[in-house]
C-alpha positions as CSV (number, residue, x, y, z in Angstrom):
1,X,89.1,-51.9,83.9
2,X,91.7,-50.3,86.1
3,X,90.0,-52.1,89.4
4,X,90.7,-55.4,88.0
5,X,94.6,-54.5,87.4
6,X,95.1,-53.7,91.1
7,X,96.5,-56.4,93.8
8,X,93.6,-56.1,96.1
9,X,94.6,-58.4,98.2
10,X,98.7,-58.2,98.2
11,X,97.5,-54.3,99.0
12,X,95.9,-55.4,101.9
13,X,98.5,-57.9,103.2
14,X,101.2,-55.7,103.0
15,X,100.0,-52.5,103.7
16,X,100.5,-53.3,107.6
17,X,103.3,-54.9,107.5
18,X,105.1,-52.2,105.7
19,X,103.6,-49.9,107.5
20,X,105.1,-51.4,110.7
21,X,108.6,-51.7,109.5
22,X,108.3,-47.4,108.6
23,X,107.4,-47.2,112.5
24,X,111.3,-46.7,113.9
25,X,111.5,-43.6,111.7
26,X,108.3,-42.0,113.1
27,X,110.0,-39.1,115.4
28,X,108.1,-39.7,118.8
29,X,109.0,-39.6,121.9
30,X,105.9,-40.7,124.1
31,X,103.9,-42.9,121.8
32,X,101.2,-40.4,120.8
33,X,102.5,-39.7,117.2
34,X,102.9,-43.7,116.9
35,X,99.5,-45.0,118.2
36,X,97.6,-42.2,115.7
37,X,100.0,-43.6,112.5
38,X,99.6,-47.6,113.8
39,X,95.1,-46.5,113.8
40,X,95.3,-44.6,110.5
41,X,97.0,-47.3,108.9
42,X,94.7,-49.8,110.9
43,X,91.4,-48.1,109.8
44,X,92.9,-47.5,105.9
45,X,93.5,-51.5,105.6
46,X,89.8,-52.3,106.8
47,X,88.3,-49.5,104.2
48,X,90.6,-50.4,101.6
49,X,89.4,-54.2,102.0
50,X,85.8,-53.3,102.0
51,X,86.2,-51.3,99.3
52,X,88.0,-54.3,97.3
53,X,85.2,-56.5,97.8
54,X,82.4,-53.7,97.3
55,X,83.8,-53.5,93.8
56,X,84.9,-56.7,92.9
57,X,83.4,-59.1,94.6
58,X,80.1,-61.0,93.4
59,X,78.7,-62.9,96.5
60,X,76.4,-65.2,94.2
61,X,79.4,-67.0,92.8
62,X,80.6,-69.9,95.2
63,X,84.7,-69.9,93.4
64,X,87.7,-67.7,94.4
65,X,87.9,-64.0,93.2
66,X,90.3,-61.2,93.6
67,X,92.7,-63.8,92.5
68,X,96.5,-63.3,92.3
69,X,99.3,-65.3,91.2
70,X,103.2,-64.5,91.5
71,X,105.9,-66.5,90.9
72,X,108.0,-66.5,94.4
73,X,110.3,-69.2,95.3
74,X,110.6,-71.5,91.9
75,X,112.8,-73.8,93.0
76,X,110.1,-74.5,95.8
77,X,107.2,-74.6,94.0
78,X,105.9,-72.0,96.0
79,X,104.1,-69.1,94.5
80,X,102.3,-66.0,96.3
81,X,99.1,-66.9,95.4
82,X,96.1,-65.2,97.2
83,X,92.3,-65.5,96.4
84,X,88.7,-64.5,98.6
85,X,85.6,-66.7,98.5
86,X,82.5,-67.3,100.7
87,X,84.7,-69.3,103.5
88,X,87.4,-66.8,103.8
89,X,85.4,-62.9,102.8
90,X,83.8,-62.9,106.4
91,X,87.0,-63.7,108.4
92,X,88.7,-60.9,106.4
93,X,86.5,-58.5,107.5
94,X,86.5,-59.5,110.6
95,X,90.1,-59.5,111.1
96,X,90.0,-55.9,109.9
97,X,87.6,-55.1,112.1
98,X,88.6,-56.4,115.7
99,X,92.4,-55.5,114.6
100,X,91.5,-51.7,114.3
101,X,89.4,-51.8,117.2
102,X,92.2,-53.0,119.1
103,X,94.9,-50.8,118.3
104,X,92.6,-48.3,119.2
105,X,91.6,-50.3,122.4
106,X,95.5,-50.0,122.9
107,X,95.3,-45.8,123.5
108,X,96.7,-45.9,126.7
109,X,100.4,-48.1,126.4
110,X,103.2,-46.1,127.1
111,X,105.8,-49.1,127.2
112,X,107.8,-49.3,124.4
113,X,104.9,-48.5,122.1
114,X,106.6,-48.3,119.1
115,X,107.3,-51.7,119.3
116,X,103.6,-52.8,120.8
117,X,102.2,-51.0,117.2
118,X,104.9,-52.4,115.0
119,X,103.5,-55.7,116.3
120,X,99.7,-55.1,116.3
121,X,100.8,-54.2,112.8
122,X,102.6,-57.2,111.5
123,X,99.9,-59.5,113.2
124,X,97.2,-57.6,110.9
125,X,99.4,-58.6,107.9
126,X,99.9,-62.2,108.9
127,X,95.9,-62.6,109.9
128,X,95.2,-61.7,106.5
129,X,97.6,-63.8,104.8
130,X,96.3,-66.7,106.5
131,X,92.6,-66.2,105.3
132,X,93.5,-65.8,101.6
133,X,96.7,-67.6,101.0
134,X,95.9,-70.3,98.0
135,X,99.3,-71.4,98.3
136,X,99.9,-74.1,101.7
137,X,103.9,-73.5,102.0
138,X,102.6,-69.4,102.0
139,X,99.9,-70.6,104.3
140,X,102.2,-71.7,106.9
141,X,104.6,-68.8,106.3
142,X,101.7,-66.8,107.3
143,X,100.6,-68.8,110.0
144,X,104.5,-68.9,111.8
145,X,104.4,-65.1,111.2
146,X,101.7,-64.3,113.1
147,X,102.7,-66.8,116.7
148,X,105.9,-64.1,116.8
149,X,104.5,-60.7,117.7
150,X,101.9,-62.5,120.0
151,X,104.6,-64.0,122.1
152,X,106.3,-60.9,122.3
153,X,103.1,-59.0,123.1
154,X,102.2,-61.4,125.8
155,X,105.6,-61.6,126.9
156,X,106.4,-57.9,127.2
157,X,103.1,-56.6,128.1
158,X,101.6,-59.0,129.9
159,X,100.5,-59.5,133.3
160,X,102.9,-61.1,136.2
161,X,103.3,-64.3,135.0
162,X,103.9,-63.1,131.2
163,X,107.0,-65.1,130.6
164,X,105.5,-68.6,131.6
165,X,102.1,-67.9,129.3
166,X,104.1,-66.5,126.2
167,X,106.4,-69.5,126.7
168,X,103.7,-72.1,126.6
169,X,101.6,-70.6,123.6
170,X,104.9,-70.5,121.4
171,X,105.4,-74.1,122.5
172,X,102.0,-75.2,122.1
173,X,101.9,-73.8,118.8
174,X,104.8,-73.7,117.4
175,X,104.9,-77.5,117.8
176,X,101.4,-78.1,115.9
177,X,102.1,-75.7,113.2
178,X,104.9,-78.7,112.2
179,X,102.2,-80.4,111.2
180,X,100.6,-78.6,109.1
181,X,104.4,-78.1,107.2
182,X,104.5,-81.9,107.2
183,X,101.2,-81.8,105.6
184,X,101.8,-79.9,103.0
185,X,105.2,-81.3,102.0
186,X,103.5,-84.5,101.9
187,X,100.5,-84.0,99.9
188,X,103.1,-82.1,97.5
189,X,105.2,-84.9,97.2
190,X,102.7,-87.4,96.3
191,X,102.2,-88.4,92.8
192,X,103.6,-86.9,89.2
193,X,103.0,-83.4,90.4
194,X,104.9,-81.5,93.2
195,X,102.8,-78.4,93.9
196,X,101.8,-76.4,96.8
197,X,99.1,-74.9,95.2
198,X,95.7,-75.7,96.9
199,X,92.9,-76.2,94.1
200,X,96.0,-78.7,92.6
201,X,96.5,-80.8,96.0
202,X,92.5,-81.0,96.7
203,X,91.9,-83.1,93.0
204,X,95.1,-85.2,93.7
205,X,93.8,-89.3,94.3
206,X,95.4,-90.6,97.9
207,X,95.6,-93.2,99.2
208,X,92.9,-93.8,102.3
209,X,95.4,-94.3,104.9
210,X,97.6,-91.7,103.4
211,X,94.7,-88.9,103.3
212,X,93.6,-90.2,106.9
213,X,97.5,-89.6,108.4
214,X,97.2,-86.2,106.7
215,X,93.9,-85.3,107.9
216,X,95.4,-86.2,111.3
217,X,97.9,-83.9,110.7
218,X,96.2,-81.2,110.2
219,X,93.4,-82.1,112.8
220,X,96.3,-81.9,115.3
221,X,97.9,-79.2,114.5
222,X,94.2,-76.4,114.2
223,X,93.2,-78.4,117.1
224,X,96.3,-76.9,119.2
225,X,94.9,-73.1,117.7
226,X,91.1,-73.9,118.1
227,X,91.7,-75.3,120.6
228,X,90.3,-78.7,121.3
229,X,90.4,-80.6,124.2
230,X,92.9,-81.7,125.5
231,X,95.2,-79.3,123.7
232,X,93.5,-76.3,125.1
233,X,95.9,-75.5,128.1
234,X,97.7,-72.9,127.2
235,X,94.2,-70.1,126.1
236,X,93.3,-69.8,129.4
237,X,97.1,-69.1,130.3
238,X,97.9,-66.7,127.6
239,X,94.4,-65.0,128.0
240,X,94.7,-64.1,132.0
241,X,98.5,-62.4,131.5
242,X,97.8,-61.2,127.7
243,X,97.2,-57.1,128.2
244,X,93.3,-56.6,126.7
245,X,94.0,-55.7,123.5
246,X,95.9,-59.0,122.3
247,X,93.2,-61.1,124.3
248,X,90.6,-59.3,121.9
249,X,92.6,-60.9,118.9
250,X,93.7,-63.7,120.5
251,X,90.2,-64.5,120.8
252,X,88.6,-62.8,117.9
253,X,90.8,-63.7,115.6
254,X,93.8,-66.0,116.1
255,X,90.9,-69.3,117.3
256,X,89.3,-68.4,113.9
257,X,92.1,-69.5,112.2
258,X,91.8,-72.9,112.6
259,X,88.2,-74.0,112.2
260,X,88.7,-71.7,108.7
261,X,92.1,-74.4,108.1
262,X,89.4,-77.3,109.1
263,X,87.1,-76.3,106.8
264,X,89.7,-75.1,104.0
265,X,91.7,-78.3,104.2
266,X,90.2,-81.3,106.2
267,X,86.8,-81.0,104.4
268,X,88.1,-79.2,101.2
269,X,90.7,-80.6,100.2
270,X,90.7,-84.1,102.3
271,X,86.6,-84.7,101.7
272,X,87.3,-88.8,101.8
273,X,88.9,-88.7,105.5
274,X,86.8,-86.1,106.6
275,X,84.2,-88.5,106.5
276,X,86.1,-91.0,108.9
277,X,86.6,-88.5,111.1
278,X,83.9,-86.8,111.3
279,X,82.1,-88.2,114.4
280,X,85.0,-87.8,116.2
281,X,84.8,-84.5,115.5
282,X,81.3,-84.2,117.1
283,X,82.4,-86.2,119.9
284,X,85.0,-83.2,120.3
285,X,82.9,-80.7,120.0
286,X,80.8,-82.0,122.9
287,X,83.5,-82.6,125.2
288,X,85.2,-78.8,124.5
289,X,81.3,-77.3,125.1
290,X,80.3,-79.4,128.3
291,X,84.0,-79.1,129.5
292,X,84.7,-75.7,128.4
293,X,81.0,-74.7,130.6
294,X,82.1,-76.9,133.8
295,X,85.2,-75.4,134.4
296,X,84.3,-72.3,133.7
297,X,82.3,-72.4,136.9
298,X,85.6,-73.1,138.8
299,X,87.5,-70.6,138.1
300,X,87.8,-66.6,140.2
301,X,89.9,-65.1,137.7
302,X,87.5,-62.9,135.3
303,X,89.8,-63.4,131.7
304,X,89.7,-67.4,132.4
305,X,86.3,-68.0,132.9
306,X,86.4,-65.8,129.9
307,X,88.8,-68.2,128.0
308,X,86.8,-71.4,128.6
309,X,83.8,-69.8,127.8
310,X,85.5,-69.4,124.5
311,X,86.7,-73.3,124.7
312,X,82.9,-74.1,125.1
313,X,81.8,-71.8,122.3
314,X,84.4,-73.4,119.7
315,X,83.3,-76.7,120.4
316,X,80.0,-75.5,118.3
317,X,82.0,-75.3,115.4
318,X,83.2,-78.5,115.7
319,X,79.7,-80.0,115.5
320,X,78.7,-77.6,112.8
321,X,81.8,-78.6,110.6
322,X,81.1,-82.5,111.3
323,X,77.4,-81.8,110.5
324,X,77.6,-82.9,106.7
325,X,74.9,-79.8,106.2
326,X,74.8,-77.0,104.6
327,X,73.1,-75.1,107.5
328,X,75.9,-77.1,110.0
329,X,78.3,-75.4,108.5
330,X,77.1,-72.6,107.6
331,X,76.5,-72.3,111.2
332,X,80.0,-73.1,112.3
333,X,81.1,-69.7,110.2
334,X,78.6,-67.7,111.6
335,X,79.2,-68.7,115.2
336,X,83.2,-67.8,113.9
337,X,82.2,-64.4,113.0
338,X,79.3,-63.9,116.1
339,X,82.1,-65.3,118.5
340,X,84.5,-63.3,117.3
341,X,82.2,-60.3,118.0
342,X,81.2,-61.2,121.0
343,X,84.5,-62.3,122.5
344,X,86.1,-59.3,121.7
345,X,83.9,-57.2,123.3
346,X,84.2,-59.0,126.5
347,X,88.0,-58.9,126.8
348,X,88.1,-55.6,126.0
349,X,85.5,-54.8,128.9
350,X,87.5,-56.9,130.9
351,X,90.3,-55.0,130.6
352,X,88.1,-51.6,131.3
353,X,87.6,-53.2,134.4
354,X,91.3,-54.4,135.2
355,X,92.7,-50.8,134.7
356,X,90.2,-49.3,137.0
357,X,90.3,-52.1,139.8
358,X,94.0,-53.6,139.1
359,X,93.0,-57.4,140.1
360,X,90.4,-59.9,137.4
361,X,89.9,-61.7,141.0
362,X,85.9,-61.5,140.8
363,X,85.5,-62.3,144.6
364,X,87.3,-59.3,145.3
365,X,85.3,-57.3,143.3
366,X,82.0,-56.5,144.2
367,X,78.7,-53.9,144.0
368,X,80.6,-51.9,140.5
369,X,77.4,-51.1,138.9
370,X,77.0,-48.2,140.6
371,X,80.9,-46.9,140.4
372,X,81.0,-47.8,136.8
373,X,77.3,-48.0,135.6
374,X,78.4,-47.5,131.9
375,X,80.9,-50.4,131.8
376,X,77.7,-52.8,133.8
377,X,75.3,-51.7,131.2
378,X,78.3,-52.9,128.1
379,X,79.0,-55.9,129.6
380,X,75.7,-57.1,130.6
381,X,74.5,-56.7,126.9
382,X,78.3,-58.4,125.7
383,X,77.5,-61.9,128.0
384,X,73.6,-61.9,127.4
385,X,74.9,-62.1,123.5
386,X,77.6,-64.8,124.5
387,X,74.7,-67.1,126.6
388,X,72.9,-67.0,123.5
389,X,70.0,-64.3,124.3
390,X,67.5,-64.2,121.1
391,X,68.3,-61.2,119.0
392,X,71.6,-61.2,119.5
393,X,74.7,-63.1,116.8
394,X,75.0,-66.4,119.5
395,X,71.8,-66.9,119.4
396,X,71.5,-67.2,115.4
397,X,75.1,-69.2,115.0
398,X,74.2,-71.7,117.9
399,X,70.6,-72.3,117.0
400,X,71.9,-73.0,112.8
401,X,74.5,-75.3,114.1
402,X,71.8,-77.2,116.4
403,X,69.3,-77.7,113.2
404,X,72.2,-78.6,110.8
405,X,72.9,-81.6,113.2
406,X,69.2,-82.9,114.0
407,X,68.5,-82.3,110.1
408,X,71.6,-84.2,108.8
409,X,70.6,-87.6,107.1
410,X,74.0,-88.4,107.5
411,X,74.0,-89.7,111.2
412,X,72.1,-92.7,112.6
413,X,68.9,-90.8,115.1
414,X,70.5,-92.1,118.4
415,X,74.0,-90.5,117.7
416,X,72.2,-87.3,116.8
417,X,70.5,-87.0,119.7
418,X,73.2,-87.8,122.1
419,X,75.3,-85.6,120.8
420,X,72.1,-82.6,120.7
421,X,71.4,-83.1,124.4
422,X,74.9,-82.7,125.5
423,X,75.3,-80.0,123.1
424,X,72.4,-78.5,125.1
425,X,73.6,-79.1,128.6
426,X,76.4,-76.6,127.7
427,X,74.2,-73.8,126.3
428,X,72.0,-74.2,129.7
429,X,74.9,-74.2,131.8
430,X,76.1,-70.6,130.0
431,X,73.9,-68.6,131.2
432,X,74.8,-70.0,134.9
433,X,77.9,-69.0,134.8
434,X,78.3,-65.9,133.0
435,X,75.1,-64.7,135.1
436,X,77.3,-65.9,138.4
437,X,80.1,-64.0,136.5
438,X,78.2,-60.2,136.2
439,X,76.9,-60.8,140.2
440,X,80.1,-61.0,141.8
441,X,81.6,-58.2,139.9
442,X,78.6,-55.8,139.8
443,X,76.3,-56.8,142.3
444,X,75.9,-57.2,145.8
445,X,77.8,-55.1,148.1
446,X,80.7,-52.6,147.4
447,X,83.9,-54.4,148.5
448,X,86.1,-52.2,150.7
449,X,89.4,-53.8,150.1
450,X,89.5,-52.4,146.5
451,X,89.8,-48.9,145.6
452,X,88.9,-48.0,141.6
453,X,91.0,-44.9,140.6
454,X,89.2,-41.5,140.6
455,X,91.0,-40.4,137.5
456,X,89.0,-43.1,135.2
457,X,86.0,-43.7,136.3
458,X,83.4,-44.8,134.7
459,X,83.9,-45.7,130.9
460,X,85.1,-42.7,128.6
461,X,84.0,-42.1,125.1
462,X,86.8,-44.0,123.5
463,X,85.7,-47.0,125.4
464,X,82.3,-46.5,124.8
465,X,82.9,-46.3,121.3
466,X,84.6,-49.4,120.6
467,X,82.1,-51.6,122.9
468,X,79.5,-50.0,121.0
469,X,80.7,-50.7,117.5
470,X,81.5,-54.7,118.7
471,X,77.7,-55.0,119.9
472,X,76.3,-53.4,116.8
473,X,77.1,-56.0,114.7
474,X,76.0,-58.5,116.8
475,X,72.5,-57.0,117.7
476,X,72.7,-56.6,113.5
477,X,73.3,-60.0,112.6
478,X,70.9,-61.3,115.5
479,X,68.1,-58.9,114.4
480,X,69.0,-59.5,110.8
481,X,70.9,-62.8,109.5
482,X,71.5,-62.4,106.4
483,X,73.8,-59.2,106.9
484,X,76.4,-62.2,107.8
485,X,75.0,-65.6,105.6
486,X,74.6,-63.8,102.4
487,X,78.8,-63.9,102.4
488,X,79.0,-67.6,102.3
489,X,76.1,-69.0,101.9
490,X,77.1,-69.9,98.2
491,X,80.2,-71.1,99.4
492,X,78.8,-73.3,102.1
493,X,76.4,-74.9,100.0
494,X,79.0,-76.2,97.6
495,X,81.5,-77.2,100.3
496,X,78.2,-79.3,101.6
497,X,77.4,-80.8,98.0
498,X,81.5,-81.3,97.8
499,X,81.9,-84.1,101.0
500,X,78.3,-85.1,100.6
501,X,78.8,-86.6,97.3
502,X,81.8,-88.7,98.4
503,X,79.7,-89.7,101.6
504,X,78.0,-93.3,100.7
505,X,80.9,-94.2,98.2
506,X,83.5,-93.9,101.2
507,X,81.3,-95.6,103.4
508,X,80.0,-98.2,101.2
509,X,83.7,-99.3,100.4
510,X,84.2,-100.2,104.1
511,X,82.4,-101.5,107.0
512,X,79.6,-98.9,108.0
513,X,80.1,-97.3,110.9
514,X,77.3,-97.9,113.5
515,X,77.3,-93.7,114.3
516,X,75.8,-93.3,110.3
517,X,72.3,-93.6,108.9
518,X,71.5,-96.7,107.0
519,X,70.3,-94.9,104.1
520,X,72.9,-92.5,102.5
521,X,72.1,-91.1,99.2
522,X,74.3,-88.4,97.5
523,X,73.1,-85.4,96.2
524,X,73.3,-84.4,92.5
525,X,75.8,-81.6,92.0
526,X,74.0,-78.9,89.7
527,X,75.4,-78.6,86.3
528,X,76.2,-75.3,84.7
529,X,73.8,-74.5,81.2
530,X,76.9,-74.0,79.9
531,X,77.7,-77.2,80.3
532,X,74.3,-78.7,79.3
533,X,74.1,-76.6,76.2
534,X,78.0,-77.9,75.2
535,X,76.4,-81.6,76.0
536,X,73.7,-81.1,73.6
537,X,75.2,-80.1,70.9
């Protein structure tokens, strides 16, 4: 069939980045002919995608699909080698959807825009990349791509203290994503068989202190991107200068990238270390929720309490991924794709706000419900879906993550519960301060010192629009879960069976830690008929 024949997903990967480099021919002078071309190309990626996996894509098998394979770099190794399964098909689309939605969230930049939509461009390309790269040299490749146009977006367009934010992500980063370079030089070095090719380095046999130094590795360098405490610093920086727009990817997107590479590569491909590290990865995930939620409370700046509400939020993840369920982490995807959502909705709003009030100081805001009555109503319904409200995505994504850690076998009762209740101190602290958050800036009385501009007003259509089609999705998925599970469900459940099964071996060949259950037993992996019937004859 002619469907199978085309490169889906090359299609996809390039289209943007092509796209952006045609940009400096465009004839405009003021931006308006660019920011259309940059939203057409935007909104034919995301249907072209969908399309791709309408077609082609059977969500009942757990393997990669749309698979390509190219020769690119021989004397490397390295190949372009792209693929979609249950962990990375929801991330895709999400990608294409927030990206879209912020180019068109990005109506209004008359600074050097044909540079702003050349970048909004090539990050689309490199976001992409990431989910379905197969090969880990092209992994990083696409990882590096994507930390330039963000520093030049922060640093060009950012707020007043741009240069110092940019400057600290690019560090930040730029410094973890050596080890995930390291990594993958090292896991291709080891043994008879230098490859870079994923599938090929997750059956290689490593040594246990080799596979724990590369699990390290790794840990370090998506725990920089997630982040995790205490390599968090520089979110809340690069979210309080970053122009709305880029916080809705930074936050919808780019944080997404590492618990995927957690889940892709410390569980996937590292299943024997994961299991040593593991707790720790709970005890993370409870330190980035309860933290994340404290300081929230301290801080007057609307974006950063903003950014360490996402801080708290990630740490979910963390617990879902160390979870050893199926419904853990299945969760921690879900609560990807519902934070996602949800964040991007917020930082857009924010911005709504910052354009018509020029400060994110809440305490000088003050009674803007009535100015702005549209932009209350949108970001009361955006923060009662981030505290978790029942109907709504958080709700779903938290709540799967809390039952995949009281139902895992894999943790001793006290350890489970310990890290449940703390869990649960941050999801009742949430609603404290996001609740303190919509008071000061839309209740009470109207604050005389600030002045919001005439010409704007409340929220126009466009705004309207892309808030509404952000919430939709969430009130979908909490209304109606499975619009989200049934794309990785499969997937989840073997990557479950998959670090299960090398669970009591790992642990029966050293001393047991005190934080697992006493009674491990692996699960059977099912076996194909096909299999069976070859067997019996």
């Amino acid at each position: 069939m002619l469907s199978i024949q085309i490169p889906w997903l090359t299609t996809v990967i390039l289209l943007p980045l092509v796209a952006a480099l045609a940009i400096p021919l465009i004839p405009d002078n003021q931006g308006k002919t660019v920011r259309w071309y940059a939203l057409g190309v935007g909104i034919a990626d995301f249907v072209l995608m969908v399309y791709a996996v309408w077609q082609n894509y059977d969500l009942q098998i757990s393997t990669f699909q749309l698979a390509e394979s190219y020769p690119w770099i021989p004397q490397l190794g390295m190949n372009w080698s792209v693929a979609v399964d249950g962990l990375s098909l929801p991330l895709v689309l999400l990608t294409g959807f927030v990206t879209t939605l912020s180019i068109l969230a990005a109506w209004n930049v008359t600074k050097k825009p044909r540079l702003f939509f050349a970048l909004m461009l090539m990050m689309y390309s490199a976001q992409i990349g990431v989910f379905v790269a197969q090969d880990m040299l092209l992994f990083f490749l696409m990882w590096e791509l994507e930390l330039v146009p963000v520093y030049l977006l922060i640093s060009i367009w950012g707020g007043q203290n741009r240069r110092y934010a940019a400057t600290k992500f690019i560090l930040y980063t730029a410094a973890g994503s050596i080890f995930i370079l390291v990594a993958a030089f090292a896991m291709a070095m080891y043994g008879d068989v230098v490859t870079f090719d994923m599938a090929t380095l997750g059956i290689k046999q490593y040594p246990r202190a080799f596979e724990l130094l590369v699990y390290a590795a790794l840990l370090i360098a998506f725990g920089v991107k997630l982040p995790i405490f205490p390599l968090h610093t520089w979110l809340p920086d690069a979210h309080s200068e970053a122009s709305a727009p880029v916080s809705m990817i930074l936050a919808g997107v780019l944080l997404k990238m590492a618990g995927y590479g957690l889940i892709r590569m410390n569980i996937e491909m590292l299943p024997s270390a994961h299991v040593a590290f593991a707790p720790v990865l709970a005890i993370l995930g409870v330190v980035n929720i309860v933290y994340g939620a404290l300081t929230a409370f301290a801080q007057t700046n609307l974006k950063r309490r903003l950014a360490y509400s996402s801080i708290a939020h990630m740490g979910f993840v963390l617990i879902g991924i160390a979870s050893f369920t199926e419904l853990g982490i299945g969760g921690a995807v879900l609560q990807m794709v519902s934070h996602g959502l949800i964040a991007a909705s917020l930082f857009f709003l924010s911005g709504v706000t910052y354009e018509r009030t020029h400060t994110l100081i809440m305490e000088k805001m003050g009674g803007m419900a009535q100015a702005m009555p549209k932009v209350f109503a949108l970001f009361t319904a955006g923060a009662m879906a981030s505290l978790a409200l029942p109907g709504m995505s958080g709700f779903v994504g938290e709540l799967t993550i809390f039952l995949g850690i009281t139902t895992s076998d894999a943790y001793n009762p006290a350890f489970k519960v310990v890290v449940t209740l703390l869990a649960a101190v941050g999801v009742i602290l949430t609603p404290i301060y996001l609740l303190s958050m919509l008071r000061q800036v839309f209740y009470g009385k109207d604050n005389t010192g600030i002045v919001i501009e005439e010409y704007l007003g409340d929220a126009k259509p466009r705004e309207v629009f892309i808030a509404a089609c952000l919430l939709l999705p969430i009130i979908g998925i909490g209304m109606y879960p499975k619009l989200a599970t049934q794309t990785y469900d499969v997937k989840t459940v073997a990557v479950a069976a998959q670090v299960r099964q090398v669970l009591p071996t790992v642990i029966a060949q050293k001393q047991r830690s005190p934080l697992y259950s006493t009674a491990l037993v692996a699960p059977q992996l099912a076996v194909p008929e096909s299999q069976v019937l070859i067997a019996s004859e």
